[in-house]
N, C-alpha and C positions, 0 to 999 in steps of 0.2 A: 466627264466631269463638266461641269455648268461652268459657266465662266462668276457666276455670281457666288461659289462656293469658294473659301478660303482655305488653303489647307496649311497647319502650320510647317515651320521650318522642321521642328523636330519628326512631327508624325511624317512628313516624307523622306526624312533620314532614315525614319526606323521599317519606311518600307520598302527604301532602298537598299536597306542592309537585310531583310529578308528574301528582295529577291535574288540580291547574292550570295547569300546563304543556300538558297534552295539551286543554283545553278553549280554552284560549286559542291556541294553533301547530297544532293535530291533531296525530297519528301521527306520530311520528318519519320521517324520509325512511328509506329502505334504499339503504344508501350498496351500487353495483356494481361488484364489482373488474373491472379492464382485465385482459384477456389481451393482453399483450404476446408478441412472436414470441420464440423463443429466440436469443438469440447465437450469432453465425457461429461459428463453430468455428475454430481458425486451421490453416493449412495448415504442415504441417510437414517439412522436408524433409531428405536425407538430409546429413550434413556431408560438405564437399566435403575436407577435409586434419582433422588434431586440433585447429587452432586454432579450430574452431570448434564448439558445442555440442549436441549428437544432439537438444536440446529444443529446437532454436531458433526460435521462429514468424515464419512468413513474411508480415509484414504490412508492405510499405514505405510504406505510407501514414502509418502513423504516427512519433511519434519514439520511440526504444526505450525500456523500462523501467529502471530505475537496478539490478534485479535482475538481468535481463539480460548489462547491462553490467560487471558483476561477474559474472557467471557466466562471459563470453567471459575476461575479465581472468584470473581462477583457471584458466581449460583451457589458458590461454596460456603461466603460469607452474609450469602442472603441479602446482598446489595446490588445496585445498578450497576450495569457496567459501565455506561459512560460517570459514572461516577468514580470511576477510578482513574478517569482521563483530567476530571476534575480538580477544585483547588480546597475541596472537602478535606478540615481535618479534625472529622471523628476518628472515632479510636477504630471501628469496626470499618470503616471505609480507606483508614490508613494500612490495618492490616492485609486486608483484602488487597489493596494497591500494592503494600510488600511482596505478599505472596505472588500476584500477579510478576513482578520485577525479577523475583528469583525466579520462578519457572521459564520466563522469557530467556534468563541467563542461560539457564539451565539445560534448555534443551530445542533451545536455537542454535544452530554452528555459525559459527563466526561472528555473532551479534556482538557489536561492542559497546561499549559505555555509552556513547555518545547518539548511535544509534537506539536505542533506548529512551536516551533522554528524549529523543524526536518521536518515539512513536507515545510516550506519556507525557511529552509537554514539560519536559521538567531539561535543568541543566545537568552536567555528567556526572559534579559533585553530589545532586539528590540522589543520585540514582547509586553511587558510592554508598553515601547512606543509609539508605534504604536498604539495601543488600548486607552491610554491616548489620543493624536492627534486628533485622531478617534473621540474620545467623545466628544473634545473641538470644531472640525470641522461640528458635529450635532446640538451641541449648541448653535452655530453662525445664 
């Protein structure tokens, strides 16, 4: 070291505590990343009529995405999907948002109120709502 080089109080603390560190523990370990395989790729298949969505992945193994289920819901009602994420209240884009809300219910495990409301933007009370609606307008 030059004499005309300053080194602060802290930086030769901190490299006097590393070389006590390295006489007392050695060598730091060399931590080795895992090569993990890549993810399946999902299979994707041709829609069979419009009700259903040209993106649709063929995995029935699992339970579907709440994305998803809004995606099928919008091709259904012939509307956007981010428009049911939206603050749109047409008649045709509210239902669509319904039906979207009760299939997410429906056939998500464990999805609750609340969760819902996060994934539409909406509080737990709409989403109460909207599933009442939902039910009065199947009953019809």
């Amino acid at each position: 070291m030059n004499s005309t080089e300053q080194v602060s109080p802290a930086t030769a603390l901190l490299a006097r505590y590393a070389d006590v560190r390295a006489r007392l523990y050695g060598p730091r370990p060399v931590v080795r990343r895992i090569n993990l395989p890549a993810a399946p790729m999902p299979i994707y298949v041709d829609p069979i009529d419009e009700t259903i969505p040209a993106d649709c992945p063929l995995n029935m193994l699992l339970s579907p995405s709440w994305r998803f289920l809004a995606a099928y819901a919008a091709v259904k009602h012939g509307v956007d999907k981010d428009a049911l994420i939206g603050r749109s209240q047409k008649a045709n884009i509210v239902r669509a948002r319904f039906e979207a809300i009760h299939l997410c219910r429906t056939h998500i495990e464990g999805v609750g109120l609340t969760r819902l409301g996060i994934y539409f933007e909406r509080d737990h009370t709409t989403i109460i709502n909207s599933l009442r609606k939902h039910a009065e307008t199947i009953a019809k």
